[in-house]
N, C-alpha and C positions, 0 to 999 in steps of 0.2 A: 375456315374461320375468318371473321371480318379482323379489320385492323385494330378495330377498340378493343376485340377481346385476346386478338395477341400483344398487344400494350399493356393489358391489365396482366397478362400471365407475365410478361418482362418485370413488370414492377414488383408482383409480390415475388419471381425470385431473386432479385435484388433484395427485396425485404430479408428473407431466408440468411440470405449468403452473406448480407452483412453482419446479421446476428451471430454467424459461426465464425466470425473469419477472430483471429486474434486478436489481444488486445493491445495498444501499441503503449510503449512503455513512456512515460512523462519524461520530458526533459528537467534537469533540477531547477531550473528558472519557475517549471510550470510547477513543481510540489506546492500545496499546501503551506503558508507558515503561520504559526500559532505565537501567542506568546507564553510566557513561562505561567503565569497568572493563570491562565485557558488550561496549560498539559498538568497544572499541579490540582486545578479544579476537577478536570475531568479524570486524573487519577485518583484523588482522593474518593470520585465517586463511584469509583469502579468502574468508569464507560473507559478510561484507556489504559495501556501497556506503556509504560515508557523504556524503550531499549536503546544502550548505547551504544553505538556501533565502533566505537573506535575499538585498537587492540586493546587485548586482554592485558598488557602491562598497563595503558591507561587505568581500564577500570580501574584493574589493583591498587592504584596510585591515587584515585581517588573520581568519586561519580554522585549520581543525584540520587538521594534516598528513594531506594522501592525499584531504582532501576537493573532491567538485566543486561547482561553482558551479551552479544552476537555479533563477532564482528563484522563490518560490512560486507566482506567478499563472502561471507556465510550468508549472512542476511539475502545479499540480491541474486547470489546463484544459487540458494536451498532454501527458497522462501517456503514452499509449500511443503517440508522434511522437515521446518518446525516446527515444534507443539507451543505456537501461540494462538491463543483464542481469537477467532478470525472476524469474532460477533463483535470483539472491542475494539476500540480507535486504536491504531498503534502508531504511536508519536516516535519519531526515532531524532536523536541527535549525536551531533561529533563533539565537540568544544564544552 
């Protein structure tokens, strides 16, 4: 084979292998931030989930109408063992 057409084989399995490889997790710098005005529009319109991650005695003690309870260390190590609907935004806050 000439050298252009093993450079084009390199390139698309590079294409390949990057598509499969992991996905690398955001730093919190990099999340998203919304404002309350944005998560209360988009939940009133059914596009997001609002969950609050702090403990379950927070919740209890008091949280933002409609939201659910998951607390963080649930949240980011059984993200995919919830049943939240993965088609809507999910806004998630502590405070």
């Amino acid at each position: 084979m000439s050298k252009k057409i093993h450079l084009i084989v390199i390139i698309v399995l590079l294409v390949f292998l990057s598509a499969c490889a992991p996905k690398v997790l955001q730093t919190e710098d990099a999340v998203p931030r919304v404002t309350i005005e944005e998560a209360k529009s988009a939940f009133d319109n059914g596009k997001a989930i609002i969950v609050d991650v702090r403990s379950a005695e927070s919740y209890a003690a008091g949280h933002a109408a409609g939201a659910i309870s998951i607390p963080l260390a649930e949240f980011e190590n059984n993200i995919e063992d919830l049943s939240l609907d993965k088609d809507q935004w999910i806004i998630t806050y502590c405070t």
